[in-house]
C-alpha positions as CSV (number, residue, x, y, z in Angstrom):
1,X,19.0,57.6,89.1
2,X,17.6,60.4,91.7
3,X,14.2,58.8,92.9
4,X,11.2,60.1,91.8
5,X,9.4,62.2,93.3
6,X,6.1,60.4,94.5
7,X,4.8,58.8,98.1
8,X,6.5,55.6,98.1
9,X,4.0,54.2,101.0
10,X,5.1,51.2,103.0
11,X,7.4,49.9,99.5
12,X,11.0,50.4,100.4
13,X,12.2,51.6,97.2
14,X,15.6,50.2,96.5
15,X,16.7,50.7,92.5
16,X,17.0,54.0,91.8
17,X,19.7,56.2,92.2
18,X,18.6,58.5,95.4
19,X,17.8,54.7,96.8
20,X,22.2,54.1,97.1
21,X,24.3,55.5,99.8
22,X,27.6,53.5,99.3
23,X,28.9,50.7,101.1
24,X,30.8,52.7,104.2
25,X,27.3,53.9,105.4
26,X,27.2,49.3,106.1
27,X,30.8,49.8,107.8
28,X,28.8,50.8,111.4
29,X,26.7,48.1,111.9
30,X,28.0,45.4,109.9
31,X,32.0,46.1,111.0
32,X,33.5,42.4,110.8
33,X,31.4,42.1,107.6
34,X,32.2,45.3,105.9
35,X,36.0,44.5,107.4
36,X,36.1,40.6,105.0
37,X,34.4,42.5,102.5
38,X,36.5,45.2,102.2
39,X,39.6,42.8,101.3
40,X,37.2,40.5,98.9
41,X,37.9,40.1,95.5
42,X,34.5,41.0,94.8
43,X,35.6,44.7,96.4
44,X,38.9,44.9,94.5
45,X,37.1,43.8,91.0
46,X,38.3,47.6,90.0
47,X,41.1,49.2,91.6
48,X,42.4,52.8,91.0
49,X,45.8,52.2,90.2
50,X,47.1,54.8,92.1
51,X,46.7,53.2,95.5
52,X,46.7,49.3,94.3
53,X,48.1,46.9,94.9
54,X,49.4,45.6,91.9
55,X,50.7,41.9,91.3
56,X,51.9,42.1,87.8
57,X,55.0,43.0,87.0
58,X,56.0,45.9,84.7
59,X,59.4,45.2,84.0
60,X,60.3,45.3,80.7
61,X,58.3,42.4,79.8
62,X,57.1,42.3,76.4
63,X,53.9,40.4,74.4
64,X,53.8,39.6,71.3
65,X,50.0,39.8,68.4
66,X,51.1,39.7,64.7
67,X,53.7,43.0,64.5
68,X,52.5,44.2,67.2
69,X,54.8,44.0,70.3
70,X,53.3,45.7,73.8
71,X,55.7,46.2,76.5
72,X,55.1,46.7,80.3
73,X,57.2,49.5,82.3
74,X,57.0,52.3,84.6
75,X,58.7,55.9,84.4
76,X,58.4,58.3,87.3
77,X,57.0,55.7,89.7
78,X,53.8,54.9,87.3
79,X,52.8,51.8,85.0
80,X,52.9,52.3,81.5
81,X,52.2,49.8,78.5
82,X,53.6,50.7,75.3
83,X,52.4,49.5,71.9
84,X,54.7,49.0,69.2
85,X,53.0,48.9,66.0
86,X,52.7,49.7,61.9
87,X,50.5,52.1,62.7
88,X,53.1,53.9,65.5
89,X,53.4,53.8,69.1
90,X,51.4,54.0,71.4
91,X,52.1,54.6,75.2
92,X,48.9,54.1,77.9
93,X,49.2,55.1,81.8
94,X,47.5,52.3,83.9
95,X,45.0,54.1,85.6
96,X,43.1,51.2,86.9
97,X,43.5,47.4,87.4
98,X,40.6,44.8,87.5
99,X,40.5,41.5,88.8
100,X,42.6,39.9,91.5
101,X,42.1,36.5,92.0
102,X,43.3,34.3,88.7
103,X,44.4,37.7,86.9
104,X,45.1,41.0,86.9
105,X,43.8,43.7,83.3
106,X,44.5,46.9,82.9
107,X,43.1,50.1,81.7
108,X,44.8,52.9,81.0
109,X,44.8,56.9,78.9
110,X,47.5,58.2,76.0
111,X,46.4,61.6,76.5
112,X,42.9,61.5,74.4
113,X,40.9,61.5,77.5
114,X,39.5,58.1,77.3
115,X,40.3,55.1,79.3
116,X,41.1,52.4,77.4
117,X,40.7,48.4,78.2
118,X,44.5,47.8,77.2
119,X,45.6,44.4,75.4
120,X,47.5,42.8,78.3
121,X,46.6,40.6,80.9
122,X,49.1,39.1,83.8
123,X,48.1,35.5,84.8
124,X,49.0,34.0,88.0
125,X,48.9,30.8,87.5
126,X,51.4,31.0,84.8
127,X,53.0,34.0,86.0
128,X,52.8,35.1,83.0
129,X,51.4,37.8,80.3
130,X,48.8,36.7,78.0
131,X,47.1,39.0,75.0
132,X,44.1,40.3,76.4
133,X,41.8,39.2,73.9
134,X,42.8,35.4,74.2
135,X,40.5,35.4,77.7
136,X,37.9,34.3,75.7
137,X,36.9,31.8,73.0
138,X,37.9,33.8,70.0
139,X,40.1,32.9,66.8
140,X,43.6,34.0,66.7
141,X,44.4,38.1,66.2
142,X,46.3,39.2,63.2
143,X,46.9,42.2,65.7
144,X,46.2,43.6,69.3
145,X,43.6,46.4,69.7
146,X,42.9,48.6,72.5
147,X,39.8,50.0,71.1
148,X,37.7,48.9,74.0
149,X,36.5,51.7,76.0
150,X,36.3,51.2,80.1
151,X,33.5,52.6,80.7
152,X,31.5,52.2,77.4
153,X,32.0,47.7,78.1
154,X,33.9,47.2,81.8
155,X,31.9,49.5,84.0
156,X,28.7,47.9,84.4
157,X,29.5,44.8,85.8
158,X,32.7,45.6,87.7
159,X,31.6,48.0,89.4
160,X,27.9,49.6,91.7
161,X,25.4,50.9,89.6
162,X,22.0,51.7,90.2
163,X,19.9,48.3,89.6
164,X,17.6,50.5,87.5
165,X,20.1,52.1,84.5
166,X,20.8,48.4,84.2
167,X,17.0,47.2,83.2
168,X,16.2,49.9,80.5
169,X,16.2,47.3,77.6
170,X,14.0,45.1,79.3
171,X,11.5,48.3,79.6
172,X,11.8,49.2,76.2
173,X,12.5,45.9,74.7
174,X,15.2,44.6,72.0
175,X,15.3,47.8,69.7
176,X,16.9,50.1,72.4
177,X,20.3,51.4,71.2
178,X,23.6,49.9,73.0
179,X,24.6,51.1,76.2
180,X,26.6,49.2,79.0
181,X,23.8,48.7,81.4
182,X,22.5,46.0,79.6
183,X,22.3,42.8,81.2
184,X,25.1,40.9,79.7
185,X,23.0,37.6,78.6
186,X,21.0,37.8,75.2
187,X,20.1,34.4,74.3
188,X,18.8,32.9,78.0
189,X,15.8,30.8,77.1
190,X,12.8,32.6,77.1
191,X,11.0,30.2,80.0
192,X,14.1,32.0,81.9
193,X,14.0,35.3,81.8
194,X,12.9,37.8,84.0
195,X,11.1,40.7,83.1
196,X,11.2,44.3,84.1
197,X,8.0,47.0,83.5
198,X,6.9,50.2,84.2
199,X,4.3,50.4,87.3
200,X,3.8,54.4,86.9
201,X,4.7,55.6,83.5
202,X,4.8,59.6,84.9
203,X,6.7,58.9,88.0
204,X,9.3,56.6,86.3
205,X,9.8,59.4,83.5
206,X,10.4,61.5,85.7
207,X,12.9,59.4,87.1
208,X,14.3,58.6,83.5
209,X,15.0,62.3,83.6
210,X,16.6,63.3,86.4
211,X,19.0,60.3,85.3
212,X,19.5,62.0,82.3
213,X,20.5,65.2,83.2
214,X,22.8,63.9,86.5
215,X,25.2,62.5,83.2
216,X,25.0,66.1,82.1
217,X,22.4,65.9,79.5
218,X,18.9,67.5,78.7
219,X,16.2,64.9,78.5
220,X,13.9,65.2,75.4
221,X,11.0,67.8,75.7
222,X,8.3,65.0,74.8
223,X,8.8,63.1,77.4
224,X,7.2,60.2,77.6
225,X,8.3,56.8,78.2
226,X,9.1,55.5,74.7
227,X,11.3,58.4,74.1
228,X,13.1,58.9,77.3
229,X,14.7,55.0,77.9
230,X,16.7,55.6,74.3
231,X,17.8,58.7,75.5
232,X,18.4,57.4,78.8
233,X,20.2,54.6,77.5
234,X,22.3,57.0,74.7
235,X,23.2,59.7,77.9
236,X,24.7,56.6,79.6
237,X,26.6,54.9,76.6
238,X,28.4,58.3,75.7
239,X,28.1,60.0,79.1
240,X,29.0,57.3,82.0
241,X,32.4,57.2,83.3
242,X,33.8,56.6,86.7
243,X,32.8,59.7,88.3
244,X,29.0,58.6,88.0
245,X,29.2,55.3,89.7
246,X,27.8,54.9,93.3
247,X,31.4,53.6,93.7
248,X,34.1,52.0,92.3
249,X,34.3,47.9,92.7
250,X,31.5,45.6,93.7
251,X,30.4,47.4,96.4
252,X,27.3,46.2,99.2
253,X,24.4,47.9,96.9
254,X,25.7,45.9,93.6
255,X,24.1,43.1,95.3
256,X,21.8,44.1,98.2
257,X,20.5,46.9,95.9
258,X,20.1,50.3,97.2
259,X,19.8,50.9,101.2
260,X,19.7,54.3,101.9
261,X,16.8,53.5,103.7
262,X,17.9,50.8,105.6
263,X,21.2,53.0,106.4
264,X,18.6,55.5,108.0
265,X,16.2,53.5,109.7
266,X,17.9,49.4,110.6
267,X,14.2,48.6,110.8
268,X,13.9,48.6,106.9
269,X,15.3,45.3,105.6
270,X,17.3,45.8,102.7
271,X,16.0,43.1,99.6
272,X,17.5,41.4,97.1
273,X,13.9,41.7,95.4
274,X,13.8,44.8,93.1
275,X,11.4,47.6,95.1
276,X,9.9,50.3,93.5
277,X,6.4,52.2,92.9
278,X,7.7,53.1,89.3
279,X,9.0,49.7,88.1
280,X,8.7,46.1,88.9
281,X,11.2,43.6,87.7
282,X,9.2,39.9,87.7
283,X,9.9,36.1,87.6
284,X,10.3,33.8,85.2
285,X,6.7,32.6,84.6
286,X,6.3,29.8,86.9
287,X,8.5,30.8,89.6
288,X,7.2,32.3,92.6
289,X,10.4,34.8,93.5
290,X,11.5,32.9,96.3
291,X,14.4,34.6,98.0
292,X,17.0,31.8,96.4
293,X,15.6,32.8,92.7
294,X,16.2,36.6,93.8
295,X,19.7,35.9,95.1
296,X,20.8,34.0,92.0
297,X,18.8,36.4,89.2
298,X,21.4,39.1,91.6
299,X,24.6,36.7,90.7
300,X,23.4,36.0,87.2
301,X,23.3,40.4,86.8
302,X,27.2,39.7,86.0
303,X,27.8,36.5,86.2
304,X,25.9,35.4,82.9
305,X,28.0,35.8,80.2
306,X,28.3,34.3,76.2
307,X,30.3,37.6,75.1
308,X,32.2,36.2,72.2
309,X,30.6,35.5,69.0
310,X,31.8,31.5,70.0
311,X,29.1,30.1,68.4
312,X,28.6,26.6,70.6
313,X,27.4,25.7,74.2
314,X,26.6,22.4,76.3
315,X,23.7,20.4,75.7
316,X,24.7,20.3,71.3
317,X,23.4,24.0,71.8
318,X,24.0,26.7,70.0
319,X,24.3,31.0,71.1
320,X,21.2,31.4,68.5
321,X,19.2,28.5,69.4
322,X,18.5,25.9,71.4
323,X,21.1,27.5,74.0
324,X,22.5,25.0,76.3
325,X,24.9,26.3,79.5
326,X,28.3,28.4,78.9
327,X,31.6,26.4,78.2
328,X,33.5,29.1,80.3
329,X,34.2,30.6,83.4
330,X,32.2,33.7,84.1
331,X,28.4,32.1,82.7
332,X,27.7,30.3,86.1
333,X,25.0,32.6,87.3
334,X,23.4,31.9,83.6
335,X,24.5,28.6,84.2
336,X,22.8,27.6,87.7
337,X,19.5,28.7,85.9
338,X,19.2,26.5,83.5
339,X,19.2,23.6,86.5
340,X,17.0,22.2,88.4
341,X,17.8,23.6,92.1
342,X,17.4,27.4,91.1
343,X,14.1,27.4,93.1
344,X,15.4,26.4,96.5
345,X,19.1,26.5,96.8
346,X,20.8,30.0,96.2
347,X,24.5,30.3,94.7
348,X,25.4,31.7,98.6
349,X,24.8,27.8,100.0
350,X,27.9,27.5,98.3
351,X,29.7,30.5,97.8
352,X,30.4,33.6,100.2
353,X,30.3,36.5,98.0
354,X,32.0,38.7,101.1
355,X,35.2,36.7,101.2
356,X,37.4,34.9,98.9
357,X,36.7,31.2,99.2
358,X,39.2,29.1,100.1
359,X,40.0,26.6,97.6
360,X,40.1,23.7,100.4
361,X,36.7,24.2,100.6
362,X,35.3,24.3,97.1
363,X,37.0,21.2,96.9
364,X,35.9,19.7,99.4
365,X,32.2,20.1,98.7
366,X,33.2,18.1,95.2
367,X,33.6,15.2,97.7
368,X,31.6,13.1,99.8
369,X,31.6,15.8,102.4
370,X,29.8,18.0,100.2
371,X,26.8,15.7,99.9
372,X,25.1,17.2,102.9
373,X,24.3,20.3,100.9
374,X,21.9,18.5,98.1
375,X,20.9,15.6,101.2
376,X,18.8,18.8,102.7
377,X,16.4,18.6,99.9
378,X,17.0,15.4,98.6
379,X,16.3,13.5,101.4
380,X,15.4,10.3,100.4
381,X,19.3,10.1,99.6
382,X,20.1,10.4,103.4
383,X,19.4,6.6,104.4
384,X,22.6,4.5,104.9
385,X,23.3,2.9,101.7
386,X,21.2,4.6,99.6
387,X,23.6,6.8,98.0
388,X,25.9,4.1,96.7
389,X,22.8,2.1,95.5
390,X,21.6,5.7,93.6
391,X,25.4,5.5,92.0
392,X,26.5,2.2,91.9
393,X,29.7,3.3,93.8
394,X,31.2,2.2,96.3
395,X,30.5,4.3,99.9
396,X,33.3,7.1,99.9
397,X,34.1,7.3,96.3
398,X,34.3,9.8,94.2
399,X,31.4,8.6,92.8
400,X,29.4,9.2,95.7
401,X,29.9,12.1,95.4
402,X,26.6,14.4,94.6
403,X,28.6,17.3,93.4
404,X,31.2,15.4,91.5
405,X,28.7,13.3,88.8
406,X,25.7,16.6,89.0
407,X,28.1,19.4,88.5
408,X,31.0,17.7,86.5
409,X,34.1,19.7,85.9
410,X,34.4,20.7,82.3
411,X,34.4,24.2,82.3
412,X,36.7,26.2,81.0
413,X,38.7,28.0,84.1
414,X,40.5,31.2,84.3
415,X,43.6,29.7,85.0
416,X,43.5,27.1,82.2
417,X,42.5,23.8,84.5
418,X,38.6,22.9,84.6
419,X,35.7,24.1,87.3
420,X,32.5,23.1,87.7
421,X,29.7,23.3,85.0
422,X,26.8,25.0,87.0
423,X,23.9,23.9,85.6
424,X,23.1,21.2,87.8
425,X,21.7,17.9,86.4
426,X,22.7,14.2,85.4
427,X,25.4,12.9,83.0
428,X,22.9,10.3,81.9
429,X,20.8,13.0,80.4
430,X,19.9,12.7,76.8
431,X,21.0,15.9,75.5
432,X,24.3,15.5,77.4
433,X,24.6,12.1,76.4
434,X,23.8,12.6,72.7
435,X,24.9,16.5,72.4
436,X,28.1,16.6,74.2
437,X,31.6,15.3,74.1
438,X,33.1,14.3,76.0
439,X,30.4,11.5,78.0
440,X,30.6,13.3,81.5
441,X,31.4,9.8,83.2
442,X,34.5,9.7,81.4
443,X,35.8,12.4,83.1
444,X,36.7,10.2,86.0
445,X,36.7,7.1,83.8
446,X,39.3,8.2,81.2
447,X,40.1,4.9,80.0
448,X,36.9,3.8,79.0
449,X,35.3,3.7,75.7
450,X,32.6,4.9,74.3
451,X,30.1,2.0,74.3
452,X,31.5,0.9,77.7
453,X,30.2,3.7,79.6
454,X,27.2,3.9,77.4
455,X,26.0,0.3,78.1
456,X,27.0,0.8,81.9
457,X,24.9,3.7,82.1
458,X,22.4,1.8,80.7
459,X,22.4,-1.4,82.7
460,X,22.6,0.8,85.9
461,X,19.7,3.4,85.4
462,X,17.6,1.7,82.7
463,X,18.4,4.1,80.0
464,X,18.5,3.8,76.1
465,X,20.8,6.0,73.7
466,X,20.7,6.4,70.2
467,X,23.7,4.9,68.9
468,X,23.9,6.2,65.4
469,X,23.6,9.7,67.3
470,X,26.5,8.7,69.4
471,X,28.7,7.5,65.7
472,X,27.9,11.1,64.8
473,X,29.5,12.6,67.9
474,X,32.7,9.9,67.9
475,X,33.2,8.0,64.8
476,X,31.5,4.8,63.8
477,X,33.3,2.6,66.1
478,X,32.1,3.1,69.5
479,X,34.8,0.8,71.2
480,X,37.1,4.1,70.7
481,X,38.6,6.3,73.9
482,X,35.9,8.6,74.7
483,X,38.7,11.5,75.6
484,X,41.1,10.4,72.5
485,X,37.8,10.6,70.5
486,X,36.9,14.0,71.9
487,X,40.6,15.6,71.1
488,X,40.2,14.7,67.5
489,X,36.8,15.1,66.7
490,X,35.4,17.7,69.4
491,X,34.3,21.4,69.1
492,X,37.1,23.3,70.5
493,X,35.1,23.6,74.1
494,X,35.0,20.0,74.4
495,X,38.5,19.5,73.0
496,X,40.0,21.6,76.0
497,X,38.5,19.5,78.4
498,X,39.8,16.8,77.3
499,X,43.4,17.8,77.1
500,X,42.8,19.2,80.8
501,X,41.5,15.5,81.7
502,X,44.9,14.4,80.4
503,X,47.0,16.6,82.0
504,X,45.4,15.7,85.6
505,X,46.0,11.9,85.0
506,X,49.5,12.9,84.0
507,X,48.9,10.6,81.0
508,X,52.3,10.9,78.5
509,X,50.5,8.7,76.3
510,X,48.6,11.6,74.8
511,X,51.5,14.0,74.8
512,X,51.7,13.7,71.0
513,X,48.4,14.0,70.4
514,X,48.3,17.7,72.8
515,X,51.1,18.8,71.0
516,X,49.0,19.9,67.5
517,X,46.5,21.7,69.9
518,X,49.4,24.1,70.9
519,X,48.5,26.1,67.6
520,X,44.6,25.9,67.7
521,X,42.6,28.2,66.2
522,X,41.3,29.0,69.4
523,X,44.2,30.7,71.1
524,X,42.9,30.0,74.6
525,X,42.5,26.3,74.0
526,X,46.7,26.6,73.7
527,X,47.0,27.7,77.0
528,X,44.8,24.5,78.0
529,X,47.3,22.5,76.0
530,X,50.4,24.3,77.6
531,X,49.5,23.9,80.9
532,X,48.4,19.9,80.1
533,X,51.9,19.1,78.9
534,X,54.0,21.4,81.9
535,X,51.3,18.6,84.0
536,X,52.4,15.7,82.1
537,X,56.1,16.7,81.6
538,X,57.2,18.9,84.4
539,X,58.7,20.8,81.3
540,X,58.1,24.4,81.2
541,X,57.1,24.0,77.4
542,X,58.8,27.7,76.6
543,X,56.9,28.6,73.8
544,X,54.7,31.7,73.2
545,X,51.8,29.6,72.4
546,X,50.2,33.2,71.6
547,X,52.0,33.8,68.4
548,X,51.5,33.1,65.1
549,X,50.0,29.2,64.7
550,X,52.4,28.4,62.0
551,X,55.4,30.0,64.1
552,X,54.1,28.0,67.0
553,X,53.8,24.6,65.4
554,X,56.9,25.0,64.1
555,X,58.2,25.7,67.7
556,X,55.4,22.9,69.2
557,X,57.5,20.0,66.5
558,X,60.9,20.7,67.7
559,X,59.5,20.4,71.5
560,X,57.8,17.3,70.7
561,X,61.0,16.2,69.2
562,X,63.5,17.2,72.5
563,X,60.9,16.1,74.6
564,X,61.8,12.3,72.4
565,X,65.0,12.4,72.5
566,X,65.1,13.2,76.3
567,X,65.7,9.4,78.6
């Protein structure tokens, strides 16, 4: 959005588009930075497939949705996915790639003009392809689509935009038509949310404006405020395409918002704070802005997501009420929130958001050696012995951990094994407790029933829990497995970690009962079960657990039956 034209004082403005310069103009100053940046896999989140460098292989390799068969190849040196279909055939050039890390998606033209988000996705983990649409929790597809435009629902979040197309709806509030600058998160709780508002209604249409017409529109005649953020926010929807970003990928300025300023003069700190005379973006009421609120309201921009109608989340929540944190990868900006270290300790403590981080070291900080990070606030936690005598663990077990028991892992991954839930709290809370399967204790204590860990947690932190609340979650008797419990009677969420929990113990007692969970309804809860039993069997389980579910029960039975007959 071109800045408006007005005497911006000593206020460093910093959302609006005159405010970006692009990430090479860091490249001078900030060379070994810029240099780890520049091979991130926050930079390579969207690649132009031209000069890629692509991992998946397009060699013949075919997926299968309903009648639908999609198959990856290249012709004259270029990628190509062709869809086989009733309704024809449909061939798409790849003309850019996003992701890196876990997975690679494509997008790609047949000529129309419009880049579409094409229906297959190469795992790594698997090294496999997987239907595009089975990344998230949604029921299983009598058919793939490709109707999803790039730059109408990729765009915003994979790439640098100016911070300001991305606030019109909280300007104009919940009636303003779609576009793909809105913040991806709908249902945050309202003691959550920040706020954005106009501080100079002329300067900020004017603004609105010269937004409008750099996407090659005319802004309305009447132009006030109330009529210029639709058409703002129409222009972009039907308008936006790659050629308008400040550049492709998660450049510098996604984050550290615009910095022409700072480019110009070094003296002029760039903010993660949004700065502008014609808006302000606020707090949450009661939070001051520290500068760890600003850096994770910056994460959560993207990082925030419930963006499949999947109707549950943690904490017995709901997406329409009473929202508790995501059950998937992608919500942990959303996630870290709704905790209760927002204020003080900034997603960057644990994550460096300029280089990949190495898995050694997220792991490690799920250890003891990872204690030191809460121990700088929590410091009545730092005398010898207190720590064990907090957990009731022995010194230099797991279940000293700080990380381990206040982040547990039972979220769904990208790769189909668990991370860490991000909304930091206590496995003896109530609303985990009584709202959740499975009990997070059991995660590490997979053997143990129900009433076991209940009456431990109990006897070691003077709680009390509802036990006909706890029949309603696992059955009337409470001297049941709490992770055989949660595989039979769990929402699908909490059904996939318990299979994960399985597979990690290698337990070939629960083989049989994975087996059925290779045709959920939830097609991405099958790749949970698929991977469990490769864990548990060191069989490759061949079966294209994205087909039909009565073709792959059939083909789960006669796998469960080899897999008997085999010494």
């Amino acid at each position: 959005m071109p800045a408006a034209r007005h005497d911006l004082g000593p206020l460093a403005s910093n959302v609006l588009r005159n405010d970006y310069v692009g990430s090479q103009a860091c490249a001078d100053c900030h060379g070994a930075l810029y240099a780890t940046w520049a091979k991130s896999p926050m930079r390579n989140m969207t690649r132009d497939a031209k000069t890629a460098k692509i991992r998946a292989p397009f060699d013949g390799a075919t997926l299968h949705v309903g009648a639908d068969t999609c198959t990856m190849e290249m012709a004259g040196g270029e990628r190509f996915m062709r869809v086989d279909s009733p309704k024809g055939t449909f061939r798409f050039r790849i003309t850019k790639v996003i992701g890196g890390r876990y997975r690679e998606d494509f997008v790609g033209d047949n000529g129309d003009g419009v880049e579409h988000v094409l229906p297959a996705t190469f795992v790594f983990s698997t090294q496999s392809w997987r239907y595009k649409g089975y990344s998230v929790m949604v029921k299983e597809r009598p058919a793939m689509s490709w109707r999803g435009v790039w730059s109408r629902e990729c765009i915003g979040c994979h790439n640098t935009l100016p911070l300001a197309t991305m606030l019109y709806d909280d300007l104009f509030g919940p009636a303003l038509p779609p576009y793909q600058g809105k913040m991806s998160d709908r249902v945050l709780p309202e003691t959550r949310k920040w706020g954005a508002r106009s501080l100079d209604d002329r300067g900020l249409a004017s603004a609105l404006a010269d937004e409008i017409r750099y996407l090659g529109e005319q802004p309305p005649p009447h132009g006030d405020l109330q009529a210029l953020l639709p058409a703002a926010a129409t222009t972009m929807e039907h308008r936006l395409d790659g050629s308008h970003l400040v550049e492709l990928g998660i450049g510098c300025e996604a984050c550290h918002n615009g910095a022409r300023l700072h480019a110009a003069t070094p003296e002029i700190k760039p903010t993660f704070e949004a700065r502008s005379s014609v808006l302000g973006v606020t707090p949450p009421h009661g939070q001051s802005g520290t500068r760890a609120q600003w850096i994770n309201h910056t994460c959560a921009k993207c990082h925030t997501v419930l963006f499949t109608q999947y109707p549950w989340t943690w904490e017995g929540g709901m997406r329409t009420k009473r929202q508790g944190g995501s059950s998937i990868s992608s919500g942990e900006g959303r996630d870290y929130q709704l905790g209760g270290c927002a204020s003080e300790m900034a997603c960057t403590t644990c994550h460096d958001p300029h280089d990949e981080d190495p898995s050694a070291k997220l792991r490690a900080l799920g250890t003891t050696e990872g204690n030191h990070v809460c121990l700088t606030c929590h410091e009545q936690f730092a005398a010898k012995g207190a720590v064990e005598r907090h957990s009731h663990h022995a010194a230099g077990s797991a279940g000293t951990s700080c990380i381990a028991c206040h982040m547990a892992k039972k979220n769904m991954g990208l790769d189909y094994v668990l991370n860490r839930y991000h909304r930091i709290g206590s496995p003896t809370e109530p609303r985990r407790v009584l709202g959740d399967r499975p009990l997070e204790c059991a995660l590490c204590h997979a053997d143990k029933s129900v009433e076991t860990i209940v009456k431990t947690m109990e006897d070691w932190w003077g709680k009390q829990y509802d036990r006909t609340k706890l029949r309603a979650l696992y059955g009337d008797d409470l001297s049941v497995n709490v992770m055989r419990a949660t595989l039979v009677r769990g929402k699908a969420h909490e059904q996939a970690v318990a299979i994960s929990v399985f597979g990690e113990a290698r337990d070939r007692s629960a083989v049989a009962a994975i087996v059925p969970m290779l045709s959920h309804e939830y097609p991405l809860v099958r790749f949970f079960a698929q991977r469990a039993l490769q864990t548990i069997t060191g069989d490759p389980v061949a079966i294209d657990v994205g087909g039909a579910a009565a073709d792959v029960a059939r083909a789960a039975d006669a796998w469960l039956k080899a897999a008997a007959a085999r010494p």
